[in-house]
C-alpha positions as CSV (number, residue, x, y, z in Angstrom):
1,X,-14.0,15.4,-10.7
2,X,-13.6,18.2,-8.2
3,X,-13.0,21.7,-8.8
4,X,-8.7,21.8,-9.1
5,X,-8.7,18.2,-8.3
6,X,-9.2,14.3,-8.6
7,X,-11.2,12.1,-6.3
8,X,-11.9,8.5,-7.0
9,X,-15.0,7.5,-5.1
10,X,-15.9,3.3,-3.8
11,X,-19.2,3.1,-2.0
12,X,-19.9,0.1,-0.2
13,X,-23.0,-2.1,0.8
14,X,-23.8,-2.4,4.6
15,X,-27.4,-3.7,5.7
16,X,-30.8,-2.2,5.5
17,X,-29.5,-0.5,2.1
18,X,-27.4,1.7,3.7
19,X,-23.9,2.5,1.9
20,X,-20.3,4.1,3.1
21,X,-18.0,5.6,0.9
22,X,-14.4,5.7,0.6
23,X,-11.9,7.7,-1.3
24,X,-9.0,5.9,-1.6
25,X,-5.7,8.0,-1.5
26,X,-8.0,11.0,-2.1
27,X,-8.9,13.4,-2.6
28,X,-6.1,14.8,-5.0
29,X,-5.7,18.8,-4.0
30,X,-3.6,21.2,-2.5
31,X,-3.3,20.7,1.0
32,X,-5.4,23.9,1.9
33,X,-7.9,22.9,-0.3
34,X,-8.8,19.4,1.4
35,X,-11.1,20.3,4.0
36,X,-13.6,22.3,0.9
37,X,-12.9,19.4,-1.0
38,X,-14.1,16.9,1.1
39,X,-17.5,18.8,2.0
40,X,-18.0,18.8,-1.9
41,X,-17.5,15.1,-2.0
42,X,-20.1,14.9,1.3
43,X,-22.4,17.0,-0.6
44,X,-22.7,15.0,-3.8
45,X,-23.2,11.9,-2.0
46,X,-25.9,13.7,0.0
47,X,-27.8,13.9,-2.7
48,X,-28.1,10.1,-3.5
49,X,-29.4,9.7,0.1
50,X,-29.0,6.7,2.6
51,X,-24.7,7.0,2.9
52,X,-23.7,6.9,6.4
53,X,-20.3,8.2,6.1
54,X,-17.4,9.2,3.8
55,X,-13.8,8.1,4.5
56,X,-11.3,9.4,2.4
57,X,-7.3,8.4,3.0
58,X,-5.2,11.3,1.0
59,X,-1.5,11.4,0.8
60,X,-1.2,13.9,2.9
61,X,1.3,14.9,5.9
62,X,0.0,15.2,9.7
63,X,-0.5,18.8,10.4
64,X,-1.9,20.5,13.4
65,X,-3.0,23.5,11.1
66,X,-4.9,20.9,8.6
67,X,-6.6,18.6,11.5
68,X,-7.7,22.0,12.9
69,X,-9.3,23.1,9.1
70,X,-10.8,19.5,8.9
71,X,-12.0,19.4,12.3
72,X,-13.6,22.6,11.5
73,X,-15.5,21.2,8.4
74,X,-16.9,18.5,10.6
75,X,-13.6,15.7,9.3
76,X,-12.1,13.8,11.8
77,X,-9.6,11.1,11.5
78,X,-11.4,7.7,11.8
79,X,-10.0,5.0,14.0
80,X,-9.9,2.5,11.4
81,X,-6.7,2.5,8.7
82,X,-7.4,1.0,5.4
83,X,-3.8,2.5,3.6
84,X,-0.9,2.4,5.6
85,X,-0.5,5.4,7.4
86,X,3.8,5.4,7.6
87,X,5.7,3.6,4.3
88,X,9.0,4.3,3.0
89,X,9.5,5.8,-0.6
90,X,12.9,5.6,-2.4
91,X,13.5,6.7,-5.6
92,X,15.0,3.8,-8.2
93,X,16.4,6.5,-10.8
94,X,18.9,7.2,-8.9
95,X,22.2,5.4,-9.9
96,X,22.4,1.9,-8.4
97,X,25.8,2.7,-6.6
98,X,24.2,5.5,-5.0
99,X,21.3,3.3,-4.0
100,X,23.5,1.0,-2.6
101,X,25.7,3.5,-1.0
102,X,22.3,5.0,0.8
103,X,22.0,1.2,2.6
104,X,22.6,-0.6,5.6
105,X,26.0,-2.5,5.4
106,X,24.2,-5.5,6.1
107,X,21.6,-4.9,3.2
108,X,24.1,-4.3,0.6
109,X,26.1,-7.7,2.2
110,X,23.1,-9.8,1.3
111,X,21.9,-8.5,-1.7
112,X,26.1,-9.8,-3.1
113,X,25.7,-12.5,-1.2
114,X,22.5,-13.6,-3.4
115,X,24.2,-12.8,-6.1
116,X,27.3,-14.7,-5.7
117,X,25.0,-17.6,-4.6
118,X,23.3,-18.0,-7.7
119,X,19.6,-17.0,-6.3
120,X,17.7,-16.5,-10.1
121,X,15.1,-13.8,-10.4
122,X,12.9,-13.1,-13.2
123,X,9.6,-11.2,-14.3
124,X,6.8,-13.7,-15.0
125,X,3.5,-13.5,-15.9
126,X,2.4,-17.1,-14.4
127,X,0.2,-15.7,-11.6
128,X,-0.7,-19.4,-10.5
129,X,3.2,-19.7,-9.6
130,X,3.3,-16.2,-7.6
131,X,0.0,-17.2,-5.8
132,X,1.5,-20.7,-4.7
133,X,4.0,-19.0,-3.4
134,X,2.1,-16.2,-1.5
135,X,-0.5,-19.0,0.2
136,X,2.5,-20.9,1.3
137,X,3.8,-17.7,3.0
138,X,0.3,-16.8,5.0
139,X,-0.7,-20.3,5.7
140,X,2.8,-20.0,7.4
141,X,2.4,-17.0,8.7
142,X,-0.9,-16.5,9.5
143,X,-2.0,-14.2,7.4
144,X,-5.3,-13.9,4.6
145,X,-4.4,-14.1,0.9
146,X,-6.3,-13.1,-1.7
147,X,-7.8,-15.7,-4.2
148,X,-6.1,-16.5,-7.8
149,X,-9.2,-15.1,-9.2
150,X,-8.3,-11.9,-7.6
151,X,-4.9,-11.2,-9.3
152,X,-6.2,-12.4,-12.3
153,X,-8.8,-9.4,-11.9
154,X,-5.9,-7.1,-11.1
155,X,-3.5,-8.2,-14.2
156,X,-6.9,-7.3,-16.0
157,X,-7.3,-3.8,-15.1
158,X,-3.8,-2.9,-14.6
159,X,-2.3,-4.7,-17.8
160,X,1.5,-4.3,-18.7
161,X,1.5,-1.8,-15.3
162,X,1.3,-5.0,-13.4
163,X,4.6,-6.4,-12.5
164,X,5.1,-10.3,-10.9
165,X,9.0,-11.1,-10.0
166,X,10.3,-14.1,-8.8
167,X,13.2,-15.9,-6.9
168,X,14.7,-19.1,-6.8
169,X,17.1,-21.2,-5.9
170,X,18.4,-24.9,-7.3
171,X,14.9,-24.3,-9.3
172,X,12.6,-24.0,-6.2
173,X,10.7,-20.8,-6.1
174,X,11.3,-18.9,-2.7
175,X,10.2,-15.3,-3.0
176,X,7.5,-13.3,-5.1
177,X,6.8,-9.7,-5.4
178,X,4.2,-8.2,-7.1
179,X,4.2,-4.1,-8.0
180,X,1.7,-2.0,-9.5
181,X,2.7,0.8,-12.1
182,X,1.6,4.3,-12.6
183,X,3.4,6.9,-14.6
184,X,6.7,7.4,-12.4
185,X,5.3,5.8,-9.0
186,X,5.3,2.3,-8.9
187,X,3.8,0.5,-5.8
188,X,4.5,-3.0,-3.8
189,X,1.4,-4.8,-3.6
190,X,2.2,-8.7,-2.3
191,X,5.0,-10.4,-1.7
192,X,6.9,-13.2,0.9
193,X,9.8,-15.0,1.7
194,X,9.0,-19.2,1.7
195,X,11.5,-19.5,4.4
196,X,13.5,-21.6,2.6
197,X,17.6,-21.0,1.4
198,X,17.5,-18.2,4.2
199,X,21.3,-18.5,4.4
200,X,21.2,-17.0,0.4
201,X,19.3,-14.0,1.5
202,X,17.2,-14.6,-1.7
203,X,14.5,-11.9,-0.7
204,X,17.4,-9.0,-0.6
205,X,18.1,-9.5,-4.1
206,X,14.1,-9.8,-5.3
207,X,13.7,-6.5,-3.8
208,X,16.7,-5.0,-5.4
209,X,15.7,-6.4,-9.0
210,X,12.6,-5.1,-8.6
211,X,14.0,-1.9,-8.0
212,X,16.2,-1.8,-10.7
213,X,13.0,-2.9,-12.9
214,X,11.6,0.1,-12.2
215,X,14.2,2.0,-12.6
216,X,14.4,0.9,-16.0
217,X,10.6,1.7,-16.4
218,X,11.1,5.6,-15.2
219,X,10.2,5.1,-11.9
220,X,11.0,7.9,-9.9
221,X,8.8,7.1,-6.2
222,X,8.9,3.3,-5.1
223,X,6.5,2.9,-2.7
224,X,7.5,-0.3,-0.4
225,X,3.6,-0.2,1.1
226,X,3.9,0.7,4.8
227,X,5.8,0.3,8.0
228,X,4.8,-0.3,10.8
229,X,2.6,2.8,12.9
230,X,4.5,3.3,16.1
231,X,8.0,2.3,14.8
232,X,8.5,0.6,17.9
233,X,10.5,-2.9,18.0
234,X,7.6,-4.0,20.1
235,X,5.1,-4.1,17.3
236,X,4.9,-7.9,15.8
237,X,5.7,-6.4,12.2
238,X,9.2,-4.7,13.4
239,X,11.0,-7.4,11.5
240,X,9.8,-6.6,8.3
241,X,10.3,-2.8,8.8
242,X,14.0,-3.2,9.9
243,X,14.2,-5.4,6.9
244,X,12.3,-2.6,4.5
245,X,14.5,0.2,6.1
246,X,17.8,-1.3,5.6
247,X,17.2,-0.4,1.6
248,X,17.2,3.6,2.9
249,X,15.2,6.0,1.3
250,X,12.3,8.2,3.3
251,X,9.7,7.5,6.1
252,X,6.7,9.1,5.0
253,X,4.0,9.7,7.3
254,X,-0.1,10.6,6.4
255,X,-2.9,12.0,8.1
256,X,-4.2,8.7,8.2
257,X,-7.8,8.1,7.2
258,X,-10.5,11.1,7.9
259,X,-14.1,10.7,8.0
260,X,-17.5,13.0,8.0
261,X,-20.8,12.1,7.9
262,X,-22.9,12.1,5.5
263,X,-26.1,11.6,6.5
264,X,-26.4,11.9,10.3
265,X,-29.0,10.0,11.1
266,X,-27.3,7.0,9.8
267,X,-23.7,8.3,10.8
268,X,-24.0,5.7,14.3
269,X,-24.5,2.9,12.2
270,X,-21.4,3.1,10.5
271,X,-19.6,3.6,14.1
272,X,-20.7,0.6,15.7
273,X,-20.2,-1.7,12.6
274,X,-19.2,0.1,8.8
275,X,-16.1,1.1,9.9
276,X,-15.2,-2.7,10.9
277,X,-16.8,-4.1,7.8
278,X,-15.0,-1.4,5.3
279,X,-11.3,-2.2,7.1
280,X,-11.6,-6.4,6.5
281,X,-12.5,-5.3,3.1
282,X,-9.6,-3.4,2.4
283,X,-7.1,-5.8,3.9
């Protein structure tokens, strides 16, 4: 807890006994309060001795003014990104025909064309089903999935704010999404196309049920989990950003994620080799 604000603190192990810590979408303060609230966080830690650095990754927007008030505080922003630092937020309590209305033609096409195809989607709790799915998707794709043992961990912390939706058509499962829920935000956490029954545009509606599952749950900021960083069609992920965009809502860019050390003897270490080690973590 920090003095008019929140901070959740991870520390992690790197050799010799020397640990980095990370505040994930933290701290929570005022903007002008950021800077004094990460030098509290670098002085408690201080005081357990042998942590190299502190990387905290708050939700907030890229400001000259703030960079400058970091920089001055010895934060700089890190080269490493563990949170995605662009993503696009819409807000599901809107009324679905203004949702719709706030689409891409082509977007709102698809989504009736699952529909009038028959694609089924439902909320499930079978976790082994999703995470079929999901390795079928990244061994096609290329891409690391985490282990069934790992959801399971995160149905058990996050409970009934965990949400698993699925899609199929003639019976075969083709899409699966999986959310996290907190209060009126609601997050997308995993999900992928089998590349199957493309012509049904199965995936168009998954996304739009899910929305309209929140919605019904009082979700007011949808978080869709990043975009691509340079918004160029050059960058390998462009296709699924085109594909996130065409639902509407609002780019929202962050300062990306800062870091200070915290002791700086040891600061090097986590240079040459934490900052690696804490971003394969994290992905």
């Amino acid at each position: 807890m920090l003095d008019g604000g929140v901070a959740q603190v991870l520390e992690k192990a790197l050799p010799l006994g020397i640990r980095v810590a990370y505040c994930p979408r933290g701290p929570l303060v005022d903007d002008a309060a950021l800077p004094d609230a990460i030098v509290a966080l670098r002085r408690s830690l201080a005081r357990g001795g042998r942590c190299a650095a502190l990387l905290c990754d708050p939700e907030t927007a890229p400001r000259d003014d703030l960079r400058r008030a970091l920089a001055r505080a010895g934060v700089g922003v890190a080269s490493v990104h563990v949170q995605p630092g662009r993503t696009l937020i819409l807000d599901p309590s809107r009324e679905p025909d203004e949702l719709l209305a706030a689409m891409r033609k082509k977007t709102r096409q698809y989504i009736h064309k699952a529909e009038r195809a028959g694609v089924a989607t439902e909320e499930t709790d079978d976790l082994a089903r999703f995470h079929r799915l999901l390795r079928g998707v990244g061994e096609r794709d290329g891409f690391a999935v985490r282990s069934l043992g790992y959801l399971e961990r995160l149905r058990d912390g996050l409970g009934d704010r965990l949400h698993t939706l699925m899609a199929a058509v003639g019976g075969e499962d083709v899409g699966g999404l999986m959310l996290a829920r907190m209060g009126e935000r609601a997050w997308e956490l995993y999900g992928g196309w089998s590349g199957t029954h493309g012509e049904d545009r199965p995936f168009y509606l998954l996304k739009w049920r899910a929305l309209m599952r929140m919605r019904q749950l009082g979700v007011r900021r949808y978080d869709m989990w990043g975009i691509t960083e340079s918004g160029g069609r050059d960058d390998p992920l462009s296709g699924v950003e085109q594909f996130k965009l065409g639902f509407g809502g609002e780019v929202v860019a962050f300062v990306g994620a800062l870091e200070t050390p915290v002791t700086r003897v040891l600061f090097p270490l986590w240079q040459l080799a934490g900052r690696t080690r804490l971003a394969a973590a994290a992905g």
